[in-house]
C-alpha positions as CSV (number, residue, x, y, z in Angstrom):
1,X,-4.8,-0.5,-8.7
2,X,-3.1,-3.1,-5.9
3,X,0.1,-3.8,-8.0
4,X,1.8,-2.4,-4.8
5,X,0.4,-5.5,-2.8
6,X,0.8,-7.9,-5.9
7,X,-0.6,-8.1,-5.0
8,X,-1.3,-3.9,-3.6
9,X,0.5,-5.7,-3.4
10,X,0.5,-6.6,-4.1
11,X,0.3,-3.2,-2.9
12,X,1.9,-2.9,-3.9
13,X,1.1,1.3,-4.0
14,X,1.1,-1.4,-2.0
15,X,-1.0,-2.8,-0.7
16,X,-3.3,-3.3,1.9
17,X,-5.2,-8.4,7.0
18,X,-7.0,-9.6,9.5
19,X,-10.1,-11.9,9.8
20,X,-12.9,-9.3,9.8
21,X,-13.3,-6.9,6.7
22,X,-12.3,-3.0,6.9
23,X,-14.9,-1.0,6.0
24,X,-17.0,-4.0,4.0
25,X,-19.4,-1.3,2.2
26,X,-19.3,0.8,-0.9
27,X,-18.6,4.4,0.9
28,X,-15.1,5.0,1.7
29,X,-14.2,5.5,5.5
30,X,-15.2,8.5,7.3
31,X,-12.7,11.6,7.3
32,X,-11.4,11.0,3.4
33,X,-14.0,13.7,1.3
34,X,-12.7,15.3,-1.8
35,X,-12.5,12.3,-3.5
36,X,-15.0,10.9,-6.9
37,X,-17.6,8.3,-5.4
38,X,-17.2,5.2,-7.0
39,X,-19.8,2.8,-8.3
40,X,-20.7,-0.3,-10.0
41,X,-20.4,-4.3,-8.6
42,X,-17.4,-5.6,-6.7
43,X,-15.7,-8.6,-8.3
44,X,-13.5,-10.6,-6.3
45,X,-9.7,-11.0,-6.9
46,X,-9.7,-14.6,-8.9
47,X,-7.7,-17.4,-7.5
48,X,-4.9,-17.2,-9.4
49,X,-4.6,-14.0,-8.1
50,X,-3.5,-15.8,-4.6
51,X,-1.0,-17.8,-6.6
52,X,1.4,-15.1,-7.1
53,X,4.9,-14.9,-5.9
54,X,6.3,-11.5,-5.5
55,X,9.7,-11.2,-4.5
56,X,11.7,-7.8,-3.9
57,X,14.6,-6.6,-2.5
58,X,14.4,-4.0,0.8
59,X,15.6,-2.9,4.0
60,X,19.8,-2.3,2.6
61,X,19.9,-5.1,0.1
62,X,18.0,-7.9,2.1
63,X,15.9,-10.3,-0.8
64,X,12.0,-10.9,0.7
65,X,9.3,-13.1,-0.5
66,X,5.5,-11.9,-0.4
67,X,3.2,-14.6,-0.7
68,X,-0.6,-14.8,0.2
69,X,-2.0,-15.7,3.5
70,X,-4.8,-17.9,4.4
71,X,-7.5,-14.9,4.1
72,X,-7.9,-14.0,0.4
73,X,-11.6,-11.9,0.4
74,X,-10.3,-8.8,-1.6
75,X,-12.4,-7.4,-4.2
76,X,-12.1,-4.2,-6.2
77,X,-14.1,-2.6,-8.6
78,X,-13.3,0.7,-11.4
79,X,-15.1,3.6,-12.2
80,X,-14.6,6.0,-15.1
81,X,-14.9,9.7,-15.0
82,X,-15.0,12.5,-16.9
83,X,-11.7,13.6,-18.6
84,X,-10.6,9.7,-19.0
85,X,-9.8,9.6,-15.7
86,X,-10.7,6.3,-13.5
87,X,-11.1,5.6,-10.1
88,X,-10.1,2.1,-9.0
89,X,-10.8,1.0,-5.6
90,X,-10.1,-2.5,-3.6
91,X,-10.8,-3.5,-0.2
92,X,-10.2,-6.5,2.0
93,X,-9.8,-8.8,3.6
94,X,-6.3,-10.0,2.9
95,X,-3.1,-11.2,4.3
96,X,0.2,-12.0,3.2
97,X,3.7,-13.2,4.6
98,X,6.5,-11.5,3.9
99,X,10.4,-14.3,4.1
100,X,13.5,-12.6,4.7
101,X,15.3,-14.9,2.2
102,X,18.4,-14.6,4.4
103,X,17.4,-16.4,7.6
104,X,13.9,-17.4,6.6
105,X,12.3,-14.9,9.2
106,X,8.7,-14.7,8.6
107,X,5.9,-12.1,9.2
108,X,3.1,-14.3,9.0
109,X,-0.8,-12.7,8.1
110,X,-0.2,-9.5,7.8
111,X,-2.9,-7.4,7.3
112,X,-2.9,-5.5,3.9
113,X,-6.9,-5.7,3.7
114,X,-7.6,-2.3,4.0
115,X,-9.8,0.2,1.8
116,X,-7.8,1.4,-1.0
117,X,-8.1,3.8,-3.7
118,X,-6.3,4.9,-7.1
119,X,-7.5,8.3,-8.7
120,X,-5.6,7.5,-12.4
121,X,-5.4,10.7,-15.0
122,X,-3.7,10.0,-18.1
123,X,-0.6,12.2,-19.1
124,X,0.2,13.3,-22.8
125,X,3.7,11.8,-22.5
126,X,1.7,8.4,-21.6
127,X,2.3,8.0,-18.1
128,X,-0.1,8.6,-15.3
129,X,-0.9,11.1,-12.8
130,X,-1.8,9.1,-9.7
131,X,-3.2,10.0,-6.7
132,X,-3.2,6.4,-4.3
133,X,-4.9,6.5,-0.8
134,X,-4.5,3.4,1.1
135,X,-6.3,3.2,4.8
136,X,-4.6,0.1,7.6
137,X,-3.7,-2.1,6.7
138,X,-1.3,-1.4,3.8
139,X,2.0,-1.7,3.3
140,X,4.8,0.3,0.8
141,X,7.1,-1.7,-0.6
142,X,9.7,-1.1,-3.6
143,X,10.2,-2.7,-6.8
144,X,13.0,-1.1,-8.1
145,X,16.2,0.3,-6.7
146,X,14.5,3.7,-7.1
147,X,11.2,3.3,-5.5
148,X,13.7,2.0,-2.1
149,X,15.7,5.5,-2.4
150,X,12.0,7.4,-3.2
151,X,10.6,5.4,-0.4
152,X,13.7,6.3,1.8
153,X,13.2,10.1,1.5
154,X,10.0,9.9,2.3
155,X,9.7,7.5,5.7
156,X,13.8,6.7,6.6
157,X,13.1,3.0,5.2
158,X,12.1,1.7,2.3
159,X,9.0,-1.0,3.9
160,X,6.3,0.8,5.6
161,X,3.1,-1.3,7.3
162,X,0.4,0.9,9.6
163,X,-2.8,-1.4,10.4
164,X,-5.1,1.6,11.8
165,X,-8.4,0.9,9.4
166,X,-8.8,5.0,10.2
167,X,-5.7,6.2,9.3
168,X,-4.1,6.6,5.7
169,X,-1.4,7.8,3.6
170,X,-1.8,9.5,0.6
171,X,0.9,9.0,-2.5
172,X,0.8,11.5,-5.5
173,X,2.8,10.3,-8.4
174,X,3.7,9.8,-12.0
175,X,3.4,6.4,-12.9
176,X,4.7,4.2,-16.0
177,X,1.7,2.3,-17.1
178,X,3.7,-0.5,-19.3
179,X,5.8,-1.5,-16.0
180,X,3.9,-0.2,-13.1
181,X,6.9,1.6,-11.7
182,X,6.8,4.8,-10.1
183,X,8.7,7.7,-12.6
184,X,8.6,9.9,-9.7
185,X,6.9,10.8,-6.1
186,X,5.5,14.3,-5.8
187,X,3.9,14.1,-2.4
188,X,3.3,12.0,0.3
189,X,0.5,12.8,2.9
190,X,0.8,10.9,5.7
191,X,-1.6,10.5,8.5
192,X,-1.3,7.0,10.3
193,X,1.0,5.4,12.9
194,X,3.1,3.3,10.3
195,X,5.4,1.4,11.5
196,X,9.4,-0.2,9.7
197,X,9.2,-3.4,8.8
198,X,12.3,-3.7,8.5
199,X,12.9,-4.0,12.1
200,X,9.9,-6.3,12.8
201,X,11.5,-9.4,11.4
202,X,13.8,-9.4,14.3
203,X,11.7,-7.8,16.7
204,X,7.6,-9.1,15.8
205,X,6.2,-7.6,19.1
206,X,6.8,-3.5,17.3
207,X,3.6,-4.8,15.3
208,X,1.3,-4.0,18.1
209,X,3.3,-1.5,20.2
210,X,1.6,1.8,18.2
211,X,4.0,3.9,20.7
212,X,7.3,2.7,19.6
213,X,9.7,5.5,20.2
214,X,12.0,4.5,17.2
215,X,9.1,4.8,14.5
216,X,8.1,8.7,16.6
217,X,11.3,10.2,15.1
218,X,10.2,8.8,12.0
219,X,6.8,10.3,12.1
220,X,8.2,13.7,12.2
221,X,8.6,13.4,8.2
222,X,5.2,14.1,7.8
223,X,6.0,17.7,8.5
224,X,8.8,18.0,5.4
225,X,6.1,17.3,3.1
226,X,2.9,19.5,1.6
227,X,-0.7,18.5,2.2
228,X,-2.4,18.8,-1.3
229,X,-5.4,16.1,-0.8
């Protein structure tokens, strides 16, 4: 389920790229049991998939345009469960760029082609239960006005990147089906170095500095938040 990335993502949840794919065969990466094994054929995203235009406004009001990259090898595949429940996966590799609409400041092939995965149970008021786990690179972003302020309580901005093809973060929500919006954001898990794209459009060089002090005190969120994965 990529919507986050458009994409996601997204892609969106999410989503989620550099040259080489992230873990290129069925399993999921090492480190990430309790989860359903998924099976079945990969299908790759069709063109017009590529051909999107996502726009979205982030980082206090600034408009942004997320369009695809020059490396568009994602694939994903579903698998259904017992209970009605369905396991979608995707995995790269992908970029995108991401235009401030403001000054035209570009982040250009950004990796969001990492392994992804969408546990989806279906609710009796006919929303969803979702569980996403998205492994480097992925990327948060919102869609509504809610999902920034959501976002916000969770990381202290509202557009989150980490590139790490180890590390993850782990989204539980409830999710409206018909508009792909999030109703609400029970738990976050996070375990990866992400870092706030909001400040890397005026400062690109915070994409490879994994130390940055300014994204440590952010990190420290982790702690106000209950591990149930």
């Amino acid at each position: 389920m990529r919507r986050r990335l458009a994409v996601s993502v997204l892609a969106a949840s999410i989503v989620g790229v550099s040259g080489s794919p992230a873990h290129a065969g069925d399993d999921p990466p090492e480190g990430s049991g309790g989860w359903p094994q998924g099976s079945g054929e990969w299908e790759p995203f069709p063109p017009e998939y590529y051909e999107e235009e996502l726009t979205f406004d982030a980082c206090d009001g600034e408009s942004f345009t997320l369009t695809a990259g020059d490396v568009r090898g994602a694939s994903t595949r579903e698998t259904e469960l017992k209970g009605d429940r369905i396991l979608s996966e995707y995995r790269g590799p992908e970029t995108v760029d991401i235009t401030r609409e403001s000054d035209g400041a570009t982040i250009d092939e950004l990796d969001v082609g990492g392994y992804a995965r969408t546990l989806i149970t279906p609710r009796d008021d006919g929303n969803e239960h979702i569980v996403d786990q998205l492994f480097g690179g992925s990327i948060f972003l919102p869609f509504t006005e809610e999902e920034s302020e959501q976002l916000e309580d969770v990381f202290g901005t509202d557009l989150v990147w980490w590139g790490d093809e180890d590390e993850y973060i782990t989204l539980e929500a409830i999710l409206d089906p018909e508009t792909f919006e999030y109703v609400k954001i029970i738990d976050v898990e996070i375990k990866a170095d992400w870092v706030d794209l909001c400040k890397a459009f005026d400062d690109p060089d915070i994409l490879d500095d994994e130390d940055d002090d300014d994204d440590d005190d952010d990190h420290d969120d982790d702690d106000d938040h209950d591990d149930k994965h």
